[in-house]
Structure formats: structure tokens, C-alpha cells
N, C-alpha and C positions, 0 to 999 in steps of 0.2 A: 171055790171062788169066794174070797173076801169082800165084806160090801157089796151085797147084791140088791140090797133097798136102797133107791136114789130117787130122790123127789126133787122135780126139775120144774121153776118157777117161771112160765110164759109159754103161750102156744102159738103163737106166730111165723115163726120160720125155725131157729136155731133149737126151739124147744122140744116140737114135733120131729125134726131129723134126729135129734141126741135120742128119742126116746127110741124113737125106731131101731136105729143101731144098739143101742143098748142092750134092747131084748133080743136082739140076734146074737149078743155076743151071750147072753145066759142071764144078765143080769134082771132084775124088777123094777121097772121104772112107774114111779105115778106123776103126773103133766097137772101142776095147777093153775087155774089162769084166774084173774081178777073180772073177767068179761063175764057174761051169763052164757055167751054163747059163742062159736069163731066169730071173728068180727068182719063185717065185710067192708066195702069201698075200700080205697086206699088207690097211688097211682101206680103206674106198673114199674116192676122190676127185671132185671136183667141179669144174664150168666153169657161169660164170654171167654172162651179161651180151652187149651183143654184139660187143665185141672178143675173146670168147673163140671164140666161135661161129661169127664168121667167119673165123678164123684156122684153126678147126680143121674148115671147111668147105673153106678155099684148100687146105688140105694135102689132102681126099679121105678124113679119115676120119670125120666128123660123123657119115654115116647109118652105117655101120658099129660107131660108141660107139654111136650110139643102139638099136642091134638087139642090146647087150649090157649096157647102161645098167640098172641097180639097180631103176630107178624113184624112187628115192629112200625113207627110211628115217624116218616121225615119231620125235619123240624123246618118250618119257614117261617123267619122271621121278616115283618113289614114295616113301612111309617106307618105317620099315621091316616094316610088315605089306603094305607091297604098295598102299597106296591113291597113288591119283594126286594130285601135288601141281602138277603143270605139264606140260601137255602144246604139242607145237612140231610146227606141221604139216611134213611133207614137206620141200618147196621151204626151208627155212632151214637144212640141212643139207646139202640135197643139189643148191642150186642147179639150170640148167637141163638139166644132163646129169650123172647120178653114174655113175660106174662103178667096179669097182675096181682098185686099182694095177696087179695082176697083166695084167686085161685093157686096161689103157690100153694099159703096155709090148708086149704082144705083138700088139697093133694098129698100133702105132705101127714094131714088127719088121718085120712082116709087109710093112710099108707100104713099107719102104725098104733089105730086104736083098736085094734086085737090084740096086739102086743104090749099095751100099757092101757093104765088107769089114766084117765082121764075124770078132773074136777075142777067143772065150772064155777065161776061166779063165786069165789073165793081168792082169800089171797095169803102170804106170809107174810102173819104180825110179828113174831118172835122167834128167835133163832139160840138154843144153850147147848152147846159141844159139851159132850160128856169122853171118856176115856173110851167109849165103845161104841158111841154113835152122834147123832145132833137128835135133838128135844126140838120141836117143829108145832109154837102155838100159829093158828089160824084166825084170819079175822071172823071167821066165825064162831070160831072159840072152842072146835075142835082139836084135840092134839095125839099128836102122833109122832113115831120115834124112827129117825131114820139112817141107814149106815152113810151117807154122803146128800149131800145138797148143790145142787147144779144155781146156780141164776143164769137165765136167758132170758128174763124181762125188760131187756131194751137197755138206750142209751139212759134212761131215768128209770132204772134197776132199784126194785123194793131192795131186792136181797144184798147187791154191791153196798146199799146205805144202811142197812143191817149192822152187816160187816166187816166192809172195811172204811167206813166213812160216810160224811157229807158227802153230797154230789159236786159243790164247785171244788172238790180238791182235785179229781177228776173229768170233768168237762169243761172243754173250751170253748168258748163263743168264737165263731169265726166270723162275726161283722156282719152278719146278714138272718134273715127269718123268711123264712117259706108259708105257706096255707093254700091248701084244697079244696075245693068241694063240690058235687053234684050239682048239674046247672038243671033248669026247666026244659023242657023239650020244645017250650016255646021259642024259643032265642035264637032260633036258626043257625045252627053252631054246624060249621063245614066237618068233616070226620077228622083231617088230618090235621094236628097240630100246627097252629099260628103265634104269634108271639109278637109283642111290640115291646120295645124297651124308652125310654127316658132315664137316666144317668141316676145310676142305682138304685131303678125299679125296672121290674118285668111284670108283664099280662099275658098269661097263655093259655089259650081255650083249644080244646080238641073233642070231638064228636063221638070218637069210637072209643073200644069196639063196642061197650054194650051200653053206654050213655055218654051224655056231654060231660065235660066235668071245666073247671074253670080251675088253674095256677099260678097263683105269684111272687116274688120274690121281691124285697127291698133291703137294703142297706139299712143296718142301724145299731149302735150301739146295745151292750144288753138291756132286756127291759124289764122290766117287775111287774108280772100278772100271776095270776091263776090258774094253774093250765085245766083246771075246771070249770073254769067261767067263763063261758061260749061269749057270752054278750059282751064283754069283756074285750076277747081277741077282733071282735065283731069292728066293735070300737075303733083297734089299734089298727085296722087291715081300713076301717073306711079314713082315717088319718095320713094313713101312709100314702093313700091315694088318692086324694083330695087333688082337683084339679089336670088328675092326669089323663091325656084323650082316650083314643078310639074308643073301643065298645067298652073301656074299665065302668062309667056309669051305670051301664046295665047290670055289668058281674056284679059289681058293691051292692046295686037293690037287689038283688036275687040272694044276697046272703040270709036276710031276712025268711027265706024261703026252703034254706035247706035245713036238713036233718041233721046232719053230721059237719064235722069242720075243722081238721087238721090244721094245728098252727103249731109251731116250731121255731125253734134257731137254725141253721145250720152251724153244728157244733159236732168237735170229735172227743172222743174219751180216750186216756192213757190211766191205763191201772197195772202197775208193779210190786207185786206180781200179783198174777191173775187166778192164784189161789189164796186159803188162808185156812190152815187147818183141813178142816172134812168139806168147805165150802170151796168150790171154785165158780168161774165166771166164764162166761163163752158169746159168741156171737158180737151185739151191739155192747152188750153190760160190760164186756171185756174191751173192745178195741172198736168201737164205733164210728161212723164220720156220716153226718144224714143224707148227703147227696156227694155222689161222684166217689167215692170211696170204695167201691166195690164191697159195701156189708154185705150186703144179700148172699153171695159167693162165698166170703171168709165165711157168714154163720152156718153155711153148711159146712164144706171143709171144714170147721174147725167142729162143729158135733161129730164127723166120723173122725178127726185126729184123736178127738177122747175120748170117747167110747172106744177107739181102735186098741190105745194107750192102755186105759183101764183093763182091757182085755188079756192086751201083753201081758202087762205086771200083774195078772191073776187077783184086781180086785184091790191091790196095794195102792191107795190115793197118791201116798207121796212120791212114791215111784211114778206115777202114773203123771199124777198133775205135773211134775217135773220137768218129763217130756215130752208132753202135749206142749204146754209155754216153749221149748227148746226148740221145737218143731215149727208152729205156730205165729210166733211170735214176730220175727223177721219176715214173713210173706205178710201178716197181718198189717203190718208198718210200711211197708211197700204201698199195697192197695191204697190204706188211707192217706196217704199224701194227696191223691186225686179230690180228695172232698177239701181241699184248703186251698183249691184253686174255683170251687164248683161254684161260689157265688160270684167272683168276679168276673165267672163264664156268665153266668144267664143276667147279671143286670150292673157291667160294669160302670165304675162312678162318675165316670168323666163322657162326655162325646167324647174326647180324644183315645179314650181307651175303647170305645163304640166301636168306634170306624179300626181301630187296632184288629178288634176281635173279629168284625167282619171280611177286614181286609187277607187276616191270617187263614180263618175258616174256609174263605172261600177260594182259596189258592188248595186244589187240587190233592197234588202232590203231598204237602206240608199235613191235608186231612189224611192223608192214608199212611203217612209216616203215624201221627198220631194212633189212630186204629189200629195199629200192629203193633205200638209202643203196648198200648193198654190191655191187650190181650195177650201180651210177653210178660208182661207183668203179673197177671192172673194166674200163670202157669208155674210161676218162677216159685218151686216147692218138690221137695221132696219127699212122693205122698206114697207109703205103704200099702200094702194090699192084705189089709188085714182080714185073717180067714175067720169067717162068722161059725160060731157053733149051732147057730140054728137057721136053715134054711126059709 
């Protein structure tokens, strides 16, 4: 086997599954993460259809999501006095397994730190391809030599800007920004997700399962910050919502009080091709979209498509990466359409498009055409059954 040292950059979803299969197929994998530690919160995630289900049943951890799985979250959206104006069962949010981020990644740890090196709280400073392998400086200032280089660090990928580029060559703003975060236990926050909207903004608070957390979404052209600088996003989130009702006054002071604070575009990435030399890309870094895109899904699938690849072609990258993208590449493109519709779903611009969206949703039928659309689509892959050499 050719290329059996692979140093795979991100532990969060797409990083943790590559390494796992990896070492099943024979190979060495070490998982670097920039974090000190997994990172926890985040909102929940979903797998839907059955190319997701069986991928994430080949890998051994299906019944273990499912013994920690949400159950799924209705969505009901209100005015502003609280009545219901649309409500969305279960299953259209949370497809056939929701979980949340937190506990996907640390199942997904759990699942495969026997099998790999694992090193925190570092990251990839430098990257030199030699004739025989990649030269691997560390921002620590460690270095080390290794036969292939994975990036699965996200839509804002260290290693994509490494090697093949700036980041806006490859991400698109889709008109809208998201932010999360942990609410007080004082706030009296019902469990099941609520939602109010005003023409391109959303507020959505939900209880469960295991805290409050607070959601929302506005319209806006791109914007120039820091995505280091909390107080910062703090800023742009109490702006965006400046005078909007029901309980948004409460969320905006409670920002001041939480720990952590996810803010974001929604934006998708197109990177061709999704190798380059002894580097390739997977998951978010490769083919991203932040909401409604089914990532979650592709960056598993697509860690056992190459690792599966690699395996075939005996270790041969470029055979290897070849067919992973040939594979890959068209279900990945599929999926992500759904994310270039995601914001004009949770906080369309118009009242006219409001009442559109409500009036579509809550026709029945029309939602169940939808939910079989999106879970045809998830499946829509021709996924081998590559035989692991190490049980």
C-alpha cells in the first residue's frame, strides 16, 4: 500500500469519519484540529434518505446516533402575539436521524481514536509537496513529513487557502447570515421550536433536548468582520434586529451572557477540482452550503468515497482522487442546491413571499412531495461497498 501516512486537517464531522475508514482500509491517519479540545454546542444536524443510513450504518455508528438522536424538532412558526401561522412536522427538519453536532463529532471520536492519532489545539501553517510526500509546518512549529494531506476544515478551510487559493475565489455569499447561541435557563423557553419572522429576518428559540438555545437569520448583503471578534458579531446581530418584536429584545440582552456565538453567511463553496497534487479536499472545504444543503450527509459519504478510492487504487492518489471527485461530485452538487434556497426559506424578504411560503408549507400534500423529493435526492449515488482490511 502506497501513501499510508495521511494527515487529515479538522475534527468535526468529515475528518473523524475519513480517519476511521482510513485505518480500516490499512492506512495511518493523524486528525489535526485547531480547537484544544472537540468543541461542543452547535445546532443539530440531520441524515436522511438511504445513502446516508447506510453509510452511517457501514461505519458502526447508526444505532449509537440513534440512542442520542434529538428525535427531531416541529417547527412552528408565530406573529407576533404568539399565534401560529405554519406549523412543520418533525421529519422535515430533522430528517431520519437528528442529532446534534456536538454529539455526532464525539461519536464519530470515539469511533475512530484507536485507530488514529489525534492532535489538539494545533493547526496547518505550511504546506511543500516534495516528489515523495508533503513537508507539514505546524503553527506550533512542529514539523513533520507526510505521504497525502486531507483538508476537512470547513467551509473556511486552513488548507483549501493553503493550496489552492483565497477563499472568495471559492465561496459564495447567498444573501443571508445565520447566529446561535446558548440561552439562560431563565427565559422560559418552551422545548419545541418557535419562530417569528418580519421580511428578511427570523427569531427562533427552542428548549430542548439538553438546553435553550436562541436562532436567527437576516438578509444582508456581504459584510466585513472578524469572525474572531465576538463583540463584533454581537454588534452586527443587535443592528440587524433593532426594533424587531416578540421576545427578540430578550435574545439580543442575553447575547451579552453567553459563552460561545456562531455567526456566519449562509454561503456554498465550488472548488475544481477538489484535488491538487498529494492535497485533496472533502466534506465542507470541498463542496459546502451552511444550511439546507445536506453537508452533514455528503461529508460522511464523501470520507468513506475516499478512503474507499484510496483503498481500491492501492494508495495511488491520483487514481484515487480522480475517482472519488468522478463519484462524488454530481451527488455533492445535487444536495447543495437545497442550501441556495435555505435563506429565502427561514426569513423570506417580502410579506408577499411570507404568506407564499406559508401558504405553500402548509398545503399538505405539496410538504410531503417536498420530503420525498429531498430524501431521493440524498440517495441519488452510486456507493460501493468497499471491503475494509481491517475489522
Amino acid at each position: 500500500m502506497a501513501g499510508k501516512r495521511i494527515l487529515i486537517s479538522g475534527a468535526s464531522v468529515a475528518g473523524p469519519a475519513l480517519a476511521h475508514w482510513l485505518a480500516r482500509h490499512g492506512f495511518e491517519p493523524t486528525v489535526v484540529e485547531i480547537a484544544p479540545a472537540l468543541r461542543g454546542g452547535g445546532a443539530a444536524v440531520d441524515f436522511r434518505g438511504e445513502t446516508h443510513l447506510t453509510v452511517l450504518d457501514r461505519t458502526g455508528v447508526l444505532e449509537r446516533l440513534r440512542e442520542v438522536q434529538t428525535g427531531g424538532s416541529p417547527m412552528t412558526f408565530v406573529d407576533e402575539r404568539g399565534r401560529t401561522v405554519l406549523h412543520l412536522p418533525a421529519d422535515f427538519a430533522g430528517g431520519d436521524v437528528e442529532v446534534l453536532r456536538s454529539d455526532l463529532s464525539r461519536v464519530l471520536y470515539e469511533h475512530s481514536e484507536d485507530r488514529a492519532e489525534y492532535v489538539f489545539g494545533d493547526s496547518v501553517a505550511a504546506l511543500a509537496e516534495t516528489p515523495d510526500g508533503v513537508d507539514v509546518t505546524f503553527a506550533s512549529g512542529a514539523q513533520r513529513t507526510f505521504d497525502l494531506v486531507v483538508g476537512a476544515d470547513g467551509i473556511h478551510s486552513g488548507v483549501r487557502g493553503l493550496v489552492f487559493g483565497p477563499e472568495e475565489r471559492f465561496v459564495s455569499h447567498l444573501g443571508y447570515y445565520v447566529a446561535s447561541w446558548d440561552l439562560p435557563d431563565d427565559l422560559g423557553i418552551e422545548p419545541e421550536s418557535v419562530s417569528y419572522n418580519v421580511p428578511g429576518r427570523l427569531v427562533s428559540t427552542s428548549g430542548g433536548p439538553d438546553r435553550p438555545s436562541a436562532f436567527v437569520a437576516f438578509r444582508s448583503p456581504r459584510l466585513r468582520y472578524d469572525r474572531r471578534d465576538v463583540a463584533a458579531q454581537r454588534a452586527l446581530l443587535t443592528e440587524a434586529f433593532a426594533g424587531v418584536g416578540w421576545r427578540t429584545p430578550r435574545l439580543l440582552a442575553s447575547l451579552e451572557r453567553t459563552a460561545e456565538l456562531y455567526f456566519d453567511s449562509i454561503s456554498r463553496v465550488d472548488v475544481r477540482p477538489w484535488s491538487k497534487g498529494r492535497v485533496a479536499l472533502v466534506g465542507d472545504a470541498a463542496c459546502g452550503a451552511t444550511i439546507g444543503g445536506m453537508g452533514t450527509g455528503t461529508a460522511v459519504v464523501g470520507a468513506y468515497v475516499l478512503a474507499g478510492e484510496l483503498a481500491a487504487a492501492g494508495g495511488d492518489h491520483r487514481t484515487a482522487f480522480r475517482r472519488y471527485e468522478d463519484r462524488m461530485r454530481p451527488y455533492a452538487e445535487r444536495c447543495q442546491k437545497g442550501g441556495d434556497r435555505a435563506g429565502r426559506f427561514l426569513a423570506p424578504p417580502s410579506r408577499f413571499s411570507l404568506a407564499m411560503r406559508n401558504g405553500l408549507l402548509g398545503n399538505r400534500f405539496l410538504l410531503g412531495l417536498m420530503l420525498r423529493a429531498g430524501k431521493g435526492i440524498g440517495s441519488r449515488i452510486d456507493l460501493p461497498d468497499y471491503a475494509p482490511a481491517v475489522t
